[in-house]
N, C-alpha and C positions, 0 to 999 in steps of 0.2 A: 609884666602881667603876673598874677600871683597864680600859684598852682591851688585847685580844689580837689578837696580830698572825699569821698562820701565811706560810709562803713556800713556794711549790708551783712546782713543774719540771715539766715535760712535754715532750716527745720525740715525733715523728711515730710510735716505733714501740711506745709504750706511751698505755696510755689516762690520759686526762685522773684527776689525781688526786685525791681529795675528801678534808677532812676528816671526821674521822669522829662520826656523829651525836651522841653522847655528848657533843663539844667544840662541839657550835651551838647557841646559845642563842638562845630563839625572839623575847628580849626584847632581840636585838641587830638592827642594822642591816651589812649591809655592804658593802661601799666597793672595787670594784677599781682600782687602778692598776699600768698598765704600767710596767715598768721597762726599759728599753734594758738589755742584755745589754755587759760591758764587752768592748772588743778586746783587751784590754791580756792577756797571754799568763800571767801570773805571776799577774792578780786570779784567773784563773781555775783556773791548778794551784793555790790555795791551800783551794780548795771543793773538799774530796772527796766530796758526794753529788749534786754536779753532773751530767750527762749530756749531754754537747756531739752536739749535735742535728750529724746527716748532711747533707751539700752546704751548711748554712751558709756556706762561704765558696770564692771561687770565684778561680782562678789570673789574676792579672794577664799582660803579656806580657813581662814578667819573674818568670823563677821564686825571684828573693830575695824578693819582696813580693806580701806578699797585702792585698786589697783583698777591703773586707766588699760581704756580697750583699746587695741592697735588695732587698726583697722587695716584690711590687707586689699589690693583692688580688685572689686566685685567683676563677678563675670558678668553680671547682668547690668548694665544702666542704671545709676541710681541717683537722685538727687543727691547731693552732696551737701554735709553738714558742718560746713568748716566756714570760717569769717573770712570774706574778703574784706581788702585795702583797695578802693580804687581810685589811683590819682592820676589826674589829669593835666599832663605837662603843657605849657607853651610851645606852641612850634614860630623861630624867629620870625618875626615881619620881615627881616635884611635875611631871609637865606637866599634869595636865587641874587643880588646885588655880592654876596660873600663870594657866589659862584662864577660872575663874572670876573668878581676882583682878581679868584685865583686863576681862570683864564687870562685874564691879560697880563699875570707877572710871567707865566710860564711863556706867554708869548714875548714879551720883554727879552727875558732870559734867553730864549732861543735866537732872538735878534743879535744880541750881543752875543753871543755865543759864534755865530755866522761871522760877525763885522771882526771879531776879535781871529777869527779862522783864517780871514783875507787878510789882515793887517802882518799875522806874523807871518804870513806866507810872502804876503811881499818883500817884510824886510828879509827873510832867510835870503831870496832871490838876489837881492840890491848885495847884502852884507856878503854873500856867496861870491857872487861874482868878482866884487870888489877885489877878493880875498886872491881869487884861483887866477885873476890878470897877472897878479906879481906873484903868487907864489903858486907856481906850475906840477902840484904834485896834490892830485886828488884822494889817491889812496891816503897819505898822510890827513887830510884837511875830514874827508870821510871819518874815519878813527879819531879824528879830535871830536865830531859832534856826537860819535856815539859815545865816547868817553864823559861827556858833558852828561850827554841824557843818562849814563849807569849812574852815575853821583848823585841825579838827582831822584832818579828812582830809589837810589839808596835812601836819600834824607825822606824820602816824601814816606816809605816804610819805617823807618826807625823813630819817627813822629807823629806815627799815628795818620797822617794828615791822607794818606789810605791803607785800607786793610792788608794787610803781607800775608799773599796766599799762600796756603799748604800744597804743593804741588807732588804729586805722585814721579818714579822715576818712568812710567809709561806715558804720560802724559810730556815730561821732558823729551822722554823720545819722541813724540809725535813732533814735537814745536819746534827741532832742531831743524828738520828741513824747511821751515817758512822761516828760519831765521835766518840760513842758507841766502834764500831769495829774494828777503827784504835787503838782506847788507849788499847783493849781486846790483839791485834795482836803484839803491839810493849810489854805490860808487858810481855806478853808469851815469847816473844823473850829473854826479858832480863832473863826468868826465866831457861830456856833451856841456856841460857850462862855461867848461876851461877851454873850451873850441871855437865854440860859436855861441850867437848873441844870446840870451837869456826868454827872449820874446818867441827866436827860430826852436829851440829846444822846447819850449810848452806846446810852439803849434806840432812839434812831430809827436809829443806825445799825449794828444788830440785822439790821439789813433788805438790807445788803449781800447774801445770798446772794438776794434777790431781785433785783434790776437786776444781780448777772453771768448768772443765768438769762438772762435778757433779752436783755442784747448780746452774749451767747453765742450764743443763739439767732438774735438777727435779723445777725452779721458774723461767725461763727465755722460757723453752720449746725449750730451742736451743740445738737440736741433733747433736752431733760430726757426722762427715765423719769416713769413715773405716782407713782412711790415719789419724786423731787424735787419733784415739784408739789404731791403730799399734805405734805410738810413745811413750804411755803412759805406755806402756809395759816392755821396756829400763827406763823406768823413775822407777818405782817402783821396777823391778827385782834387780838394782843397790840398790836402799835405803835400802831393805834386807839384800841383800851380804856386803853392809857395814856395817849395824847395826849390824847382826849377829860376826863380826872380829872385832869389836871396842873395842879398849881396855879402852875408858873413859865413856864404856855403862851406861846409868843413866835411869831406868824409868820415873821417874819424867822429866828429861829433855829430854826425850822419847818423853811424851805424852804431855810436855808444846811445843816445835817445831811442835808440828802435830797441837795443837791449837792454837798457830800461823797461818800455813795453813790456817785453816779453818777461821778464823777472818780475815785473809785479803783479803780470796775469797771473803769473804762474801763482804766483802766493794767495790772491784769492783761490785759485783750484782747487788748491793744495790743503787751502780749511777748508772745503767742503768736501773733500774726499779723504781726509786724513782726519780732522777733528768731528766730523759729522756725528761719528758712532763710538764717540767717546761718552759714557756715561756719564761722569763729573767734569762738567767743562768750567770755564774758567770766563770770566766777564772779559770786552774789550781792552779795558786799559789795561786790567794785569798781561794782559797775553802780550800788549806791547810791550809793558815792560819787561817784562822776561824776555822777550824777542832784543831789546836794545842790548840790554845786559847780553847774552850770547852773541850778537851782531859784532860788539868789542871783543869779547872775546876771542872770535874765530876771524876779525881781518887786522888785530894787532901784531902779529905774528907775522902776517905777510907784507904790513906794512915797514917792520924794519926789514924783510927779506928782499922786497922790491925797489924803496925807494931812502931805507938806513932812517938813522938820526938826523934830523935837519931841520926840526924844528926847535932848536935849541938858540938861544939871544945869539950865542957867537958866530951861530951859521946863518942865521939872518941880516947881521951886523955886516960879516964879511960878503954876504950876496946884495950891502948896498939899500936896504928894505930900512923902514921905521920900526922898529922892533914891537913899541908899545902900539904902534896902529894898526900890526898883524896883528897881536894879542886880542886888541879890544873885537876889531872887528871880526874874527874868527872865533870871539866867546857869544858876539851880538849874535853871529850865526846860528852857532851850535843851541843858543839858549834858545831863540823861535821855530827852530827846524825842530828841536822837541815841542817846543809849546807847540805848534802848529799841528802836530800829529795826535795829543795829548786831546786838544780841542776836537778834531775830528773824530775822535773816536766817543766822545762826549756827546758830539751831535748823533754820531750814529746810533746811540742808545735810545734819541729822543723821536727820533722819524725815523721814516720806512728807508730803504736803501735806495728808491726810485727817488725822493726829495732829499736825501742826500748827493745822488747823482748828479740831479739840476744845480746841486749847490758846488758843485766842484767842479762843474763847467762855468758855471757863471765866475767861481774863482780864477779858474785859467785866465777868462776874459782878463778880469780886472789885472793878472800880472802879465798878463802881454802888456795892455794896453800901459800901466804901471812903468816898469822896463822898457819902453821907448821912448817913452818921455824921460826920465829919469837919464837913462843913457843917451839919448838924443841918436837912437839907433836911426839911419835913413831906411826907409820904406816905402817900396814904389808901391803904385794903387793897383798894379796887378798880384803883388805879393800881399798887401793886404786884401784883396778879393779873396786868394785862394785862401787865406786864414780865415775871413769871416765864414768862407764856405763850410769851412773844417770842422769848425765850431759850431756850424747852425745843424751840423750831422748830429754833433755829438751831443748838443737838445737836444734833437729830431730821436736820436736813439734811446733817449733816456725816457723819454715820453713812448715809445710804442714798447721798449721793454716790456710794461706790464701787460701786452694784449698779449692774453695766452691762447694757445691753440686751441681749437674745438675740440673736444674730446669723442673720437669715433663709435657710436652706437651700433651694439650687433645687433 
């Protein structure tokens, strides 16, 4: 569609001139700009439906030259004596089709975004386990996939491929103790993996939204509604009735999954009461990456204090192991156990925390269910009771989180 242009004059001593309703289209837009008025004597005798507006120009103190009137804005309401331009744009026939189109990529995007979330979560799961059967030293195996994830935050800053924050050394301070809590929460994990089945470890830590209840409650002073404690309910009655029918029951991997729980509540708390009132905060993925980076940092040290050198070809060699299928499979790990956290934090930019929540229970499902088939774990139907239980808490919670209390009126 072509744009129409019209050009309209006006004179203090005629009214403002409109075009006429016939010529406005309702599906146009339009646009004024001023045009400065030329001096030049000749542009002007050449416009014969011009109308040279009165006192516009006013006597120099010489009467060869005339010098134009700047005109300053009047306190009173005046016609105005300047040329409009008025043109009138197209507006697209395909905008509201443009606007679904970019609805549905965004929703594309976020679909993959999910499936790509559960994928590496699985394999971390499969590639983890595989790893920590034959080679029985977590802390080591821990330390290798943070090692993986500093390298690759390194490349991913050094290429541009994302921004490399400027971080203040107060800010570093805040971040060290959730770095503390993260490296506490993931060794736990892996130590609960090295114990017992891969399936029994997701259902005990099902139970997360109980212990951030908890130290929400007793350091944040944020009181649950009656609608989060009635869900918390199905959430632990399940983790019982599973644990009690398990047949790869491990204390140890018992009580390393429950401290998991408890370290990675913690680390939510810990940003909202440590980073809350910080004025320059920092986006999700950078705060992870600096969290990994410090994570290797502070359990590299303890891991040759604890458990030495041993990841080395000739100590693998002599304990008997495939050297190159520890390798791969402990790089396959470490490389989704970052992608997988890397994604989540991606998603959590893109939804609210409450559709993230559904989406990390709905994850658990799929790597329970994943890892028994996969491992060919047996499972009796009272043990899967209590985990379906566990899990339908832990929807049930993530769904009444949002009903907030009524606010008491004086």
């Amino acid at each position: 569609m072509q744009s129409v242009a019209f050009t309209v004059s006006s004179s203090p001593s005629l009214l403002p001139l409109k075009p006429p309703r016939s010529l406005v289209n309702t599906s146009f837009t339009a646009r004024f700009d001023p045009i400065c008025a030329s001096s030049r004597r000749q542009d002007l005798d050449n416009s014969s439906n011009i109308v040279f507006p009165r006192r516009s120009w006013s006597l120099a103190s010489s009467s060869s030259q005339l010098r134009p009137w700047n005109p300053l804005p009047p306190l009173v309401s005046k016609p105005k004596t300047e040329l409009f331009e008025v043109r009138a744009t197209a507006v697209p026939e395909n905008a509201g089709e443009a606007e679904k189109s970019s609805s549905l990529t965004k929703t594309l995007e976020l679909g993959l975004l999910f499936g790509l979330w559960f994928l590496f979560n699985i394999y971390f799961n499969i590639y983890n386990k595989q790893v920590l059967k034959v080679y029985p030293y977590p802390v080591t195996v821990t330390v290798v996939q943070f090692a993986v994830g500093t390298l690759l935050v390194i490349l991913m800053w050094t290429f541009n491929l994302y921004k490399r924050p400027k971080v203040s050394g107060a800010q570093l301070a805040a971040i060290v103790p959730l770095a503390v809590v993260h490296t506490l929460g993931n060794l736990f994990t892996n130590m609960s993996l090295g114990k017992v089945a891969v399936s029994f470890t997701h259902t005990i830590k099902a139970m997360e939204p109980f212990f951030s209840v908890v130290l929400s409650a007793m350091f944040l002073g944020e009181l649950p509604t009656i609608w989060v404690v009635g869900s918390l309910l199905p959430i632990v009655g399940g983790v019982a009735l599973a644990s009690a029918t398990e047949v790869s029951f491990n204390w140890a991997g018992f009580w390393s999954a429950m401290a998991s729980n408890l370290t990675n509540q913690s680390r939510n708390v810990l940003s909202k009461k440590v980073m809350v009132n910080k004025e320059e905060s920092v986006d999700n993925i950078t705060l992870f990456s600096i969290i990994t980076i410090m994570s290797f940092i502070l359990l590299a040290p303890v891991s040759l204090f604890m458990e030495g050198v041993k990841f080395t070809p000739a100590y693998l060699q002599s304990a008997g192991l495939n050297v190159k299928e520890v390798y791969i499979r402990s790089l396959f790990a470490a490389l989704c156990f970052h992608a997988y956290q890397q994604v989540s934090y991606m998603i959590l930019q893109r939804v609210s925390p409450v559709t993230h929540s559904v989406g990390n229970c709905v994850k658990r499902v799929v790597v329970i269910v994943s890892s028994v088939i996969f491992f060919q774990t047996p499972v009796s139907p009272i043990n899967s009771l209590g985990t379906g239980i566990a899990l339908a808490g832990v929807f049930l919670y993530s769904r009444v989180k949002r009903i907030k209390p009524k606010s008491k009126t004086a």
